[in-house]
TORZAMI-920031 format. One record per residue: z, y, x of N, C-alpha, C in turn; residue in three letters; residue number from 1. Coordinates in steps of 0.05 Angstrom, whole numbers. Layout:
n_c3; n_c2; n_c1; ca_c3; ca_c2; ca_c1; c_c3; c_c2; c_c1; rest; nr
Z; Y; X; Z; Y; X; Z; Y; X; ALA; NUM
...
END
This chain:
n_c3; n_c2; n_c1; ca_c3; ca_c2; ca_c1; c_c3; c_c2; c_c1; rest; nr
2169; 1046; -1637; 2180; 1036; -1613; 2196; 1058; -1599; UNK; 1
2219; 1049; -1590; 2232; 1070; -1570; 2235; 1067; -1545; UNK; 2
2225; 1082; -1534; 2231; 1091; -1507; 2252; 1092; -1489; UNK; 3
2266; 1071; -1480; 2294; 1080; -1473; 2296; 1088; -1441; UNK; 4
2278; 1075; -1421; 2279; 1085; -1392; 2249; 1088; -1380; UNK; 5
2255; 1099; -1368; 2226; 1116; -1355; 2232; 1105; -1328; UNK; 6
2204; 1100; -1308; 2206; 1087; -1283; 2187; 1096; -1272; UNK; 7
2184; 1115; -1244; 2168; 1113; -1231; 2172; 1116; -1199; UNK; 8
2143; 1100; -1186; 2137; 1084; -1161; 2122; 1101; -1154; UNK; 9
2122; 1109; -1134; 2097; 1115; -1114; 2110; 1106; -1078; UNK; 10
2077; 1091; -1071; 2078; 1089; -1035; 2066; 1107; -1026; UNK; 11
2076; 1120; -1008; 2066; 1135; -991; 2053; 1120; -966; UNK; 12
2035; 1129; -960; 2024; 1112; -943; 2027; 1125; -911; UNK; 13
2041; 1114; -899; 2046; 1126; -869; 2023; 1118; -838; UNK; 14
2009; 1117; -846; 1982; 1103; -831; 1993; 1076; -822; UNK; 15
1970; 1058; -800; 1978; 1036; -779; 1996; 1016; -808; UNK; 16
1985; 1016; -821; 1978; 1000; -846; 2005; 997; -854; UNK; 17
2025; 1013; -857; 2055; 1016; -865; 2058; 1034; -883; UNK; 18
2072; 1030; -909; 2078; 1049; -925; 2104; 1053; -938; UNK; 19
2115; 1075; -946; 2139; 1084; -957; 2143; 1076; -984; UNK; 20
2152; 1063; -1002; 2155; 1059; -1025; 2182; 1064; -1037; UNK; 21
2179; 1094; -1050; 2201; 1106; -1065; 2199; 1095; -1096; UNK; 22
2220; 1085; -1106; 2220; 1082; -1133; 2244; 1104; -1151; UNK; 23
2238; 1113; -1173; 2263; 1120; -1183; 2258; 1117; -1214; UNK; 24
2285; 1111; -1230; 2286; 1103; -1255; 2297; 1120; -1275; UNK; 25
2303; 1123; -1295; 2319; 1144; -1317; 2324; 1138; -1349; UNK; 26
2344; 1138; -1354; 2343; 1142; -1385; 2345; 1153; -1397; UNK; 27
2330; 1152; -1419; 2314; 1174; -1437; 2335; 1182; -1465; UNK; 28
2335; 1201; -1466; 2357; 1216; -1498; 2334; 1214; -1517; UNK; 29
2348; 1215; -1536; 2329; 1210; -1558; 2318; 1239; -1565; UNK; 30
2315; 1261; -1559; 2311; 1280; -1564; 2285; 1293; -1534; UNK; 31
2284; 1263; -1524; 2272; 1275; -1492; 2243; 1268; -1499; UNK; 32
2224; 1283; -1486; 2199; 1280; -1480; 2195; 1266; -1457; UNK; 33
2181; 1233; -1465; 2180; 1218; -1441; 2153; 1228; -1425; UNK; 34
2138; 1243; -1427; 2121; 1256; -1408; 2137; 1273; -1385; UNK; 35
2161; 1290; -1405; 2170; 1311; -1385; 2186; 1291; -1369; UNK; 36
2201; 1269; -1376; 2221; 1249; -1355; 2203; 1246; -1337; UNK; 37
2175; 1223; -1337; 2169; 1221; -1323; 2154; 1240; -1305; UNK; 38
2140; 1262; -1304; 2136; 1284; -1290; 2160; 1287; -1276; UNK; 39
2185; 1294; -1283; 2207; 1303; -1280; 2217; 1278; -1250; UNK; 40
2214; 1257; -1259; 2219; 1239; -1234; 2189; 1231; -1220; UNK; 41
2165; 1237; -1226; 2143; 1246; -1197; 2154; 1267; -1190; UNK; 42
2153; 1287; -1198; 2165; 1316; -1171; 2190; 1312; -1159; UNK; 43
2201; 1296; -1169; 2230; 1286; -1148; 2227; 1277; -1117; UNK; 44
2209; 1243; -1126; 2197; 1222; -1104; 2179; 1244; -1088; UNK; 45
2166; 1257; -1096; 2143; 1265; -1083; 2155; 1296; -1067; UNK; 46
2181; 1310; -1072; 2202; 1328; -1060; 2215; 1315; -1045; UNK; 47
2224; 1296; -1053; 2241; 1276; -1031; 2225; 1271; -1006; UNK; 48
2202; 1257; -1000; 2186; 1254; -991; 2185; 1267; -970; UNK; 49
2171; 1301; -985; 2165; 1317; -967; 2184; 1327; -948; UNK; 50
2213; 1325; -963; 2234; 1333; -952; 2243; 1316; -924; UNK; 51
2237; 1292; -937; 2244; 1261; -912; 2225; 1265; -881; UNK; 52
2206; 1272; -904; 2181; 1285; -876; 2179; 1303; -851; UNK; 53
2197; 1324; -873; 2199; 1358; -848; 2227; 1341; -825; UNK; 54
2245; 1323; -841; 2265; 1312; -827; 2253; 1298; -796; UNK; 55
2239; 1281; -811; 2227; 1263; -788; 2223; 1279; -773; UNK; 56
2202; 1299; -774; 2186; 1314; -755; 2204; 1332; -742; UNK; 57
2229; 1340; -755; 2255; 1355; -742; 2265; 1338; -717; UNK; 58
2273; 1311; -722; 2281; 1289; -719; 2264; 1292; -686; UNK; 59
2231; 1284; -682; 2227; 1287; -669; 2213; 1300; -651; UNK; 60
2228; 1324; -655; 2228; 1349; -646; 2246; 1353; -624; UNK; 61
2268; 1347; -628; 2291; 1352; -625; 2300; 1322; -596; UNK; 62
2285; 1296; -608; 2281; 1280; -588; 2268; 1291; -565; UNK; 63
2249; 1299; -570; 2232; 1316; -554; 2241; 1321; -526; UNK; 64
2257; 1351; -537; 2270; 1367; -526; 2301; 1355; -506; UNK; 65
2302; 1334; -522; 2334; 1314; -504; 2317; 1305; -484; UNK; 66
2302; 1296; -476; 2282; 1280; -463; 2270; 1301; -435; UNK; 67
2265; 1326; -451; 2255; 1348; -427; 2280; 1364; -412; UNK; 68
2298; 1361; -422; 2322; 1367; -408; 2337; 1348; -392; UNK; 69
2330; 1321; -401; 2337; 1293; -384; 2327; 1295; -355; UNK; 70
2295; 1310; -358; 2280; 1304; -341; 2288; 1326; -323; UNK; 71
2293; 1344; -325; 2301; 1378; -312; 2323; 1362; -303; UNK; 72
2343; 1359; -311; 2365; 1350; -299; 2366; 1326; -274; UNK; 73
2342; 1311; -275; 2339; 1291; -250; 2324; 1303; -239; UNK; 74
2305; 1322; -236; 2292; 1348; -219; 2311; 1351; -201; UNK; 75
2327; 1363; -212; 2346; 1383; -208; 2370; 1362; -182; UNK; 76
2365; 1339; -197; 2379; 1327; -173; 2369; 1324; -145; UNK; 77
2347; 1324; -151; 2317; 1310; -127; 2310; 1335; -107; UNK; 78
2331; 1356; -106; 2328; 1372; -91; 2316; 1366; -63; UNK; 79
2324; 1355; -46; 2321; 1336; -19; 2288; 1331; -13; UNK; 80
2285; 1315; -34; 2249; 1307; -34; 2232; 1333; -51; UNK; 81
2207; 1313; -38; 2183; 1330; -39; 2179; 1348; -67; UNK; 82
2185; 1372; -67; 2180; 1379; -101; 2149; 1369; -104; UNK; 83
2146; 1367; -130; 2139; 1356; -151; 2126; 1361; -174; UNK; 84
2099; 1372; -183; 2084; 1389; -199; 2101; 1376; -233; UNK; 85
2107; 1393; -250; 2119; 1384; -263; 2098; 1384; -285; UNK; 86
2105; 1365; -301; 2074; 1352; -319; 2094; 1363; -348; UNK; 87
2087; 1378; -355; 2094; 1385; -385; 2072; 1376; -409; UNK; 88
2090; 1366; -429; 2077; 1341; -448; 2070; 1366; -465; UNK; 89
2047; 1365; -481; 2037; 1377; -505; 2035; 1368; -521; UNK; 90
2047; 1382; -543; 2054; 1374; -570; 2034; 1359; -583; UNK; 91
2043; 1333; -594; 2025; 1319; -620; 2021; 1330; -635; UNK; 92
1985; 1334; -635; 1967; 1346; -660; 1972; 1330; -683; UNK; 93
1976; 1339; -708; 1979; 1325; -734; 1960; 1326; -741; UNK; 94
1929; 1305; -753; 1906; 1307; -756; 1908; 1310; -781; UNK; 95
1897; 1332; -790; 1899; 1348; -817; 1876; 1345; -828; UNK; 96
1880; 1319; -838; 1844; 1311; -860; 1843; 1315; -888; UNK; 97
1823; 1330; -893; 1823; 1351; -913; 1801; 1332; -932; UNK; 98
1818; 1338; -959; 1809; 1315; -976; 1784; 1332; -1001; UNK; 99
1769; 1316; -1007; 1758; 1338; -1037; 1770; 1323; -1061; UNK; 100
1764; 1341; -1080; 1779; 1341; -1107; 1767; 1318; -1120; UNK; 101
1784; 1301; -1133; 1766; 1280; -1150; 1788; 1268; -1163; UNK; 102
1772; 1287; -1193; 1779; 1287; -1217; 1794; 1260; -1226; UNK; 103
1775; 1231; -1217; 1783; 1206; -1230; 1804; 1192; -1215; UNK; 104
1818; 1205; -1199; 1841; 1190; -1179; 1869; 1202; -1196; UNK; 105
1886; 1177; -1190; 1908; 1187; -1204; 1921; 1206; -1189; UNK; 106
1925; 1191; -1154; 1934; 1223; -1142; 1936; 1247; -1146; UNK; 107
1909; 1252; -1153; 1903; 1278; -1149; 1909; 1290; -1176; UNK; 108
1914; 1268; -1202; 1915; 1273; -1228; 1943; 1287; -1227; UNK; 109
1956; 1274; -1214; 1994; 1274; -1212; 1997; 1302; -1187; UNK; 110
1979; 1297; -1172; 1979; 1334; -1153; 1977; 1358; -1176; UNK; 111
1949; 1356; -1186; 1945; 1376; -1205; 1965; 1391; -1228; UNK; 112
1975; 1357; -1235; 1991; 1361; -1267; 2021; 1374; -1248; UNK; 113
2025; 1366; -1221; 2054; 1383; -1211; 2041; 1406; -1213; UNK; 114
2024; 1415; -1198; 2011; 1442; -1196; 2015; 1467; -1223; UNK; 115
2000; 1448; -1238; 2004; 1469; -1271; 2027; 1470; -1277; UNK; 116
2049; 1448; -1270; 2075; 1452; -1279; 2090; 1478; -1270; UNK; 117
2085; 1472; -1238; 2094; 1508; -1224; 2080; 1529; -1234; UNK; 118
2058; 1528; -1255; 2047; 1553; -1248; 2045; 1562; -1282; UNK; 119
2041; 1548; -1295; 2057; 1547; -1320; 2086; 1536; -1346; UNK; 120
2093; 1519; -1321; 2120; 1522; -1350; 2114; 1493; -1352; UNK; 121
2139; 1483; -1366; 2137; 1456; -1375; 2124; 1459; -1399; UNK; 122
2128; 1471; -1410; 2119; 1474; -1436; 2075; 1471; -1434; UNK; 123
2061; 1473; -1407; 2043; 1475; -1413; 2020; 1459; -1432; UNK; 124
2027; 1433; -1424; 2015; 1403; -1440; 2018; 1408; -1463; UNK; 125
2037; 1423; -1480; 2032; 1426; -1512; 2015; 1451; -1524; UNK; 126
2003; 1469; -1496; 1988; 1494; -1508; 1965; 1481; -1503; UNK; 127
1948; 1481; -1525; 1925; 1473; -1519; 1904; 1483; -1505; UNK; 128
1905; 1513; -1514; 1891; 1537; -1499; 1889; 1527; -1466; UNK; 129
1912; 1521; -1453; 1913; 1520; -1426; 1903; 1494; -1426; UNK; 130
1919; 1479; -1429; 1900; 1453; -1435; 1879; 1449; -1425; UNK; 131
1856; 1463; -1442; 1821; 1464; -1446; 1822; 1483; -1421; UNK; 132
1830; 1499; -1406; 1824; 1512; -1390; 1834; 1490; -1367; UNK; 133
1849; 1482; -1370; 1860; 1470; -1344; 1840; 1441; -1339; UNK; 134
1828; 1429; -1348; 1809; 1416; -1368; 1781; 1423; -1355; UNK; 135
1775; 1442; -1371; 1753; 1462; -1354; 1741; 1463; -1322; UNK; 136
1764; 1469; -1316; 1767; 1483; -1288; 1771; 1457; -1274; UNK; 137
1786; 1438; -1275; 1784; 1415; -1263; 1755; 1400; -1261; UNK; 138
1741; 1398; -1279; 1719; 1392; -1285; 1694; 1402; -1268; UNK; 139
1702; 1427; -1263; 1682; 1447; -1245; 1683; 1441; -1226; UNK; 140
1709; 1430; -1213; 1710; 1436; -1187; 1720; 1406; -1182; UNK; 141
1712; 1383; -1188; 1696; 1356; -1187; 1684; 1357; -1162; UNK; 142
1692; 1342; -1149; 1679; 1331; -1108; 1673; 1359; -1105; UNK; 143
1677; 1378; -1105; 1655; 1408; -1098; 1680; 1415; -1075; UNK; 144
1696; 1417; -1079; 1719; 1437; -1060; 1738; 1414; -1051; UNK; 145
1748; 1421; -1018; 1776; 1422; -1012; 1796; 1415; -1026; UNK; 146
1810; 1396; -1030; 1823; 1398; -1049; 1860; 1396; -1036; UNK; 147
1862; 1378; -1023; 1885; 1381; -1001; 1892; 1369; -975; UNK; 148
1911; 1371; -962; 1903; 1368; -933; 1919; 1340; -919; UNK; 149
1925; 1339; -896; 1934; 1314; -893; 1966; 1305; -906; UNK; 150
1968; 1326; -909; 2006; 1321; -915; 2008; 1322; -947; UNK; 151
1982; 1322; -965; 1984; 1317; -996; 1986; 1343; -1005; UNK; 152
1988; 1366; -985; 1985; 1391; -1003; 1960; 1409; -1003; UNK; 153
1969; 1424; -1028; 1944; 1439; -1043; 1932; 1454; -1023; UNK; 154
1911; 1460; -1014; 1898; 1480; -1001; 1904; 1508; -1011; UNK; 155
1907; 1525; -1009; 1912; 1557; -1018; 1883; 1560; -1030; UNK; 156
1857; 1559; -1009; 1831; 1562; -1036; 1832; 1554; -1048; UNK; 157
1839; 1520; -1056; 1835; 1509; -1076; 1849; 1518; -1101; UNK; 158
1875; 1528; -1090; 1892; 1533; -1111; 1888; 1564; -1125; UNK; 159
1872; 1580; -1106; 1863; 1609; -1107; 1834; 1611; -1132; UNK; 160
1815; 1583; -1121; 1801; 1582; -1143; 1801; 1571; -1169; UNK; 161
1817; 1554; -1167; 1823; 1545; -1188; 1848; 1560; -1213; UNK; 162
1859; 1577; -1204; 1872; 1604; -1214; 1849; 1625; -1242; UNK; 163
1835; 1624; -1219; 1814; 1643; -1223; 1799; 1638; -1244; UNK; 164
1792; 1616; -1241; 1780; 1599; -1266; 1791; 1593; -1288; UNK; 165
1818; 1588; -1285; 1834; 1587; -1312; 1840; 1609; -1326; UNK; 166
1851; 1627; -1315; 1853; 1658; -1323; 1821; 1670; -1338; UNK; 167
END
């Protein structure tokens, strides 16, 4: 059988029961490893994403800030009347819920396998050596640890211990 296009979906889930649904598609050379395509288009969706993300939060940031200068500026008019204790807004906490590791979720399957990609090479899935270590070490550290935080990324321990263990 041949392989001619590779497809992958992921939703992101944006809380208040709404979610993002990126798709992207590809065709495959006959000389291509359809593992590396599809890896190759998860770290896309899931870069895009993060990228769309820091935007938003740029986005409204920046609203923010139009809004506190709106307000200075009709201050500023109101000279005449009674000044006015000025109520400065504090920044929205991003609730940073910190997830543990588990091994049987695909998530975290597709976190990990980006993970090894940065940290060894595309090439890693055909060494077996790493493999069994990578293998290993996932296995250990099964519901035990931190695994990542609200925004889908790696914890630094997690990623510090799990180093350590492979090595």
């Amino acid at each position: 059988m041949k392989v001619q296009d590779v497809k992958y979906c992921y939703r992101f889930n944006c809380g208040n029961y709404e979610h993002e649904e990126i798709e992207l598609s590809g065709r495959c050379e006959i000389k291509d490893d359809i593992n590396e395509n599809l890896a190759t288009l998860r770290k896309i969706v899931h870069d895009f994403h993060g990228s769309h993300e820091n935007k938003e939060q740029l986005n409204l940031d920046l609203n923010e800030k139009e809004e506190k200068k709106k307000e200075e500026g009709k201050e500023e008019e109101k000279t005449s009347e009674k000044p006015k204790k000025e109520k400065t807004k504090k920044p929205k906490k991003t609730k940073s819920k910190i997830v543990k590791y588990d091994r049987s979720l695909d998530q975290h399957k597709s976190i990990m396998s980006d993970f090894c990609l940065e940290v060894f090479g595309e090439g890693w899935r055909q060494d077996s050596k790493v493999v069994a270590k990578v293998k290993q070490a996932s296995s250990i550290m099964t519901d035990n640890e931190d695994f990542i935080d609200g925004n889908c990324e790696i914890l630094p321990s997690f990623k510090k211990m799990f180093l350590e263990l492979v090595k």
